[in-house]
N, C-alpha and C positions, 0 to 999 in steps of 0.2 A: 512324414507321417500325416496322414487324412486330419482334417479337422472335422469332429462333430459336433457339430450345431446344437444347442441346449434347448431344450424347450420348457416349461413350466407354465402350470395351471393358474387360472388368475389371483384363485384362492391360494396358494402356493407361495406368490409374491408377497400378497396382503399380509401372510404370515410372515413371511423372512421379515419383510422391515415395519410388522409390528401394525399396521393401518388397517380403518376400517374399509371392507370392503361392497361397492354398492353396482350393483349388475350382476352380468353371468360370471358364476365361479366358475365354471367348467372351460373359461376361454382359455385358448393357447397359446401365449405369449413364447416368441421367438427369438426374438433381438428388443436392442433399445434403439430410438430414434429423435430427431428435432419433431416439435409440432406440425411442421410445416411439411415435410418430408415423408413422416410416417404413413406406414398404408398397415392393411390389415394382419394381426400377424403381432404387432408393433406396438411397444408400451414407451408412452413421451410424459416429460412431466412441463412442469408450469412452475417457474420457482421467480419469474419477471414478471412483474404489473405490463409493461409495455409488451409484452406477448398473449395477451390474452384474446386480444380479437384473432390470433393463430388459432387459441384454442377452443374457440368455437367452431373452426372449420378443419380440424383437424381429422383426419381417415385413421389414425390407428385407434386400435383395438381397444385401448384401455391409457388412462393417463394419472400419472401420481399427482394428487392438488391437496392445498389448504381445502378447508373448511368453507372459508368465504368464495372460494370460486366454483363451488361444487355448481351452483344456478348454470356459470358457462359451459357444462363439459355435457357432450354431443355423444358421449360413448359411455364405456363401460370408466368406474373409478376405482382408484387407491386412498382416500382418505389421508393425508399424514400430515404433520405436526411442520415439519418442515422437508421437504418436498426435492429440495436440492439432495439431501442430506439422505433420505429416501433411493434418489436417486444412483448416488457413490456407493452406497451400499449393495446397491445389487448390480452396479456396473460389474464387481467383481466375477459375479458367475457368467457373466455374456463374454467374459475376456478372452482376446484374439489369439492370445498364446498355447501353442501346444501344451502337454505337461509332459516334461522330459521324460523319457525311460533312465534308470538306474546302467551306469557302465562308464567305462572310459572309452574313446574312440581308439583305434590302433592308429592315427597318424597324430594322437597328440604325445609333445616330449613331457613326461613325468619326470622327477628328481627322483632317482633312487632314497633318498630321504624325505621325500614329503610324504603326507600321512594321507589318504583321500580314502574317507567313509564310505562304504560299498553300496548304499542309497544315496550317494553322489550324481549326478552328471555332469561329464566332461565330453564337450561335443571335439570335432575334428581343428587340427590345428592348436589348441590350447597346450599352451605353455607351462609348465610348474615348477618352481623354481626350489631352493636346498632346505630341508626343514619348515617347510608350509603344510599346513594344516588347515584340510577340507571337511569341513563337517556334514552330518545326513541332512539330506533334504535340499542342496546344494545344487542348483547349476551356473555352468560358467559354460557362455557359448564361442562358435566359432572362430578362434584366432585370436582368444582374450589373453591377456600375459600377464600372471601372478608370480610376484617375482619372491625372491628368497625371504625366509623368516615371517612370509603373510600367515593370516588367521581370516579364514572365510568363515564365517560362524552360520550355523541351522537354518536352513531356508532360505539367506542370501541367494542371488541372483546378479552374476555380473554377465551381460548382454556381451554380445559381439565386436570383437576389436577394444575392448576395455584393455586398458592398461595399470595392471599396480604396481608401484616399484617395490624395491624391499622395504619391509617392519612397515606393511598397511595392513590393515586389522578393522575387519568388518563383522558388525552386531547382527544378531540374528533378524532373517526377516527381510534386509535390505536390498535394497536395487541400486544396480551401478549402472547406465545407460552407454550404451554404442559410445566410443572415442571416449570416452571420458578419462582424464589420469589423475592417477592419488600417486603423489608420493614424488614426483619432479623436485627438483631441487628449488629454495627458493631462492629469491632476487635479493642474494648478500654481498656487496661487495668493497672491502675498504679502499679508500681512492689513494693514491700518491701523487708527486708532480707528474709521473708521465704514465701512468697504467693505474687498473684496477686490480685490485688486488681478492681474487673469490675467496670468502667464506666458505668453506665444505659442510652442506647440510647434513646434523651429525643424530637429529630427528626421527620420526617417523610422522605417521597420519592414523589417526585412532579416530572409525566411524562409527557410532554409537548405533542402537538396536533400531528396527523401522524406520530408517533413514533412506528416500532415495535422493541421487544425483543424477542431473540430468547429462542427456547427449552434449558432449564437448567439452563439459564442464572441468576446471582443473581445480585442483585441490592440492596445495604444496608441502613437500614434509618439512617439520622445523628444523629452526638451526640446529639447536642442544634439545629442550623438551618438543613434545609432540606439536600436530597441530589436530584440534578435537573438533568433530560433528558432532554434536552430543544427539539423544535419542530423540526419534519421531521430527528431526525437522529434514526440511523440504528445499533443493536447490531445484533451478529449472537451468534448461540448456545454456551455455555460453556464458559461463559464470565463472568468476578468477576470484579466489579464496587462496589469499597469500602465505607464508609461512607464519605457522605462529597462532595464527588464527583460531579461536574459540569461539565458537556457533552455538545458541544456549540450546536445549531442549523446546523441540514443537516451533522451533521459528523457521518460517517460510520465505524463501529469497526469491524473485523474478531474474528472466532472463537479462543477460550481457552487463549484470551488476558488478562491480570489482572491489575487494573488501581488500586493503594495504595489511601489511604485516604486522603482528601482535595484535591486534585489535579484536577485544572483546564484546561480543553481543550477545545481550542476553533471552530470557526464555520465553516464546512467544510473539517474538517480534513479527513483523513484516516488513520488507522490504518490496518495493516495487522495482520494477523495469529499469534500466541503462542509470541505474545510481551508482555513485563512487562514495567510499567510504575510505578517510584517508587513516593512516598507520597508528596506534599507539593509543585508540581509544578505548572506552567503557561505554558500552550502549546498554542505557538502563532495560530493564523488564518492559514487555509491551509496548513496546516504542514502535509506531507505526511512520515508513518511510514512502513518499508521494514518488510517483515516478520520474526518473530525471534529477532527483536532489542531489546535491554533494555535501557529504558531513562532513564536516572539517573540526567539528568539535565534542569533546565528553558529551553524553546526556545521562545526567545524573537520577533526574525524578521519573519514574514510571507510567508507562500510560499516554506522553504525550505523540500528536503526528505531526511530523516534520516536513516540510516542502521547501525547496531554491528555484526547482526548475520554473520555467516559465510558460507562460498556456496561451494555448492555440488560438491564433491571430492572422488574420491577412496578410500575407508576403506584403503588399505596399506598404501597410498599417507596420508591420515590423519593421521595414526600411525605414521609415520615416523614427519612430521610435528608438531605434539604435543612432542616431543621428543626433535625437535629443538625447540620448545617454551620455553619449561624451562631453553634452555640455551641463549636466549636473556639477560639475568639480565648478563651473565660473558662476551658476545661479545661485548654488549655494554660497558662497564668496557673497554674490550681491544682495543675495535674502541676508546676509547677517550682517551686510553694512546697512543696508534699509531701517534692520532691527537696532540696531544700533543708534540712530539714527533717530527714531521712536522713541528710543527710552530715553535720551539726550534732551527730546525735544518735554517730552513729559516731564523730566525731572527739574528742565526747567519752568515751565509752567504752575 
């Protein structure tokens, strides 16, 4: 299917996300673009202090700013409050995505028992498995595999090659991205003297409403009770969410992060990039996580940001530095005989 290109008047935009507008209302915005990049046609915003000498020279059409930067902008404007925020908003109507037509394809295998709402789309290749239930406003694209007992709930959105295995249950509205699997078994298994003994994940995976999951990302079903996405929060690509796992509502996780088994985190958090999060915690409300950290412990009070990882430094400057690391364990040894030493000498003086 052709893609049509959206167009809108400038006046148009200024109304959708609510800003004042200063120039030609009559212009006609196309796409969205960087400052840099843009040509005419083209609506850029400005939401970085260190981008502003871009947006003095910038060629599109019209650009969303604060207040304060109205002085730089060389075109037509969007007035708004916050500018980023402006911007997400109206990304939505420039989106690259066809909008499916309603139908099933004839080369996907349906369950003579699954239920699929006839304002569904199910493109070619898609799987459905015994007793799954597709709800209206539904697409699941090519070669996605929803396995027996799912619940695709209104408006969801599972992309191409998605995998769910049975009892995954997804809230209305959400996005499942390319590769990604809900519902894999997780990493349980009792040890003996000569073998591992599996656990059979006896679980599912419950994704709460406006939740997306990125490309790759895996999502494990629990042992005995589920493992929860709760609503409105956000995984990015290559992200391992173990069994068990409780993700609070609205908290945001970055890529190739890995959250152990049971561990709970609560609503609003962030998580940054390549963090590990070890098993069997409770991660307080708004707890903000630095990129690279490992949590290895409860955080009980709310609010706080956590860092371990360590920052960018000179390859020599690091060699040298890890060299002194190993001798921490003898300095500290001689810093507390030194100190000893001191108080010795003080006490007899």
């Amino acid at each position: 299917m052709a893609r049509t290109l959206p167009s809108f008047l400038l006046s148009e935009i200024a109304s959708l996300v609510k800003g004042r507008l200063v120039g030609d209302s009559e212009l006609v915005i196309n796409s969205l673009h960087t400052l840099e990049s843009a040509k005419p046609g083209q609506l850029s915003f400005l939401a970085n202090a260190k981008y502003v000498t871009s947006l003095s020279l910038t060629k599109a059409s019209a650009v969303l700013v604060a207040e304060n930067n109205l002085v730089n902008v060389p075109c037509a404007a969007v007035v708004v409050d916050d500018p980023y925020l402006a911007f997400a908003q109206l990304s939505k109507f420039f989106d690259w995505r066809v909008k499916a037509s309603f139908g099933i394809a004839s080369s996907a295998h349906i369950s003579t028992s699954a239920q699929v709402h006839e304002q569904a789309s199910i493109a070619p290749g898609v799987v459905l498995g015994d007793e799954t239930i597709v709800e209206a406003g539904v697409y699941i694209g090519p070669n996605a595999v929803v396995g027996n007992r799912c619940i695709v709930a209104k408006d969801a959105r599972i992309e191409a090659g998605a995998i769910l295995y049975d009892d995954v249950h997804i809230g209305q509205r959400s996005l499942i991205h390319s590769g990604a699997v809900l519902g894999a078994d997780g990493f349980g298994f009792a040890p003996t003297k000569s073998a591992w003994v599996k656990i059979f994940q006896l679980g599912g995976v419950r994704v709460g409403q406006d939740v997306e999951i990125g490309a790759g990302t895996t999502v494990d079903r629990g042992a005995l009770d589920h493992t929860y996405i709760k609503d409105g929060v956000k995984l990015d690509n290559q992200i391992q969410v173990a069994h068990n796992v409780v993700i609070g509502e609205q908290t945001a996780i970055a890529g190739c992060t890995a959250i152990a088994g049971s561990t709970k985190i609560g609503r609003r958090c962030t998580i940054a990039g390549l963090s590990g999060i070890v098993g069997h915690l409770t991660i307080a409300d708004n707890t903000h996580v630095t990129a690279m950290s490992l949590i290895s412990k409860s955080v009980s009070q709310p609010g706080q940001v956590l860092s371990s990882g360590t920052g960018q430094e000179l390859h020599r400057s690091w060699k040298k530095n890890v060299i002194r690391f190993k001798k921490l364990d003898s300095m500290a040894k001689r810093i507390t005989a030194l100190e000893n030493k001191v108080d010795n000498f003080s006490s007899e003086g």
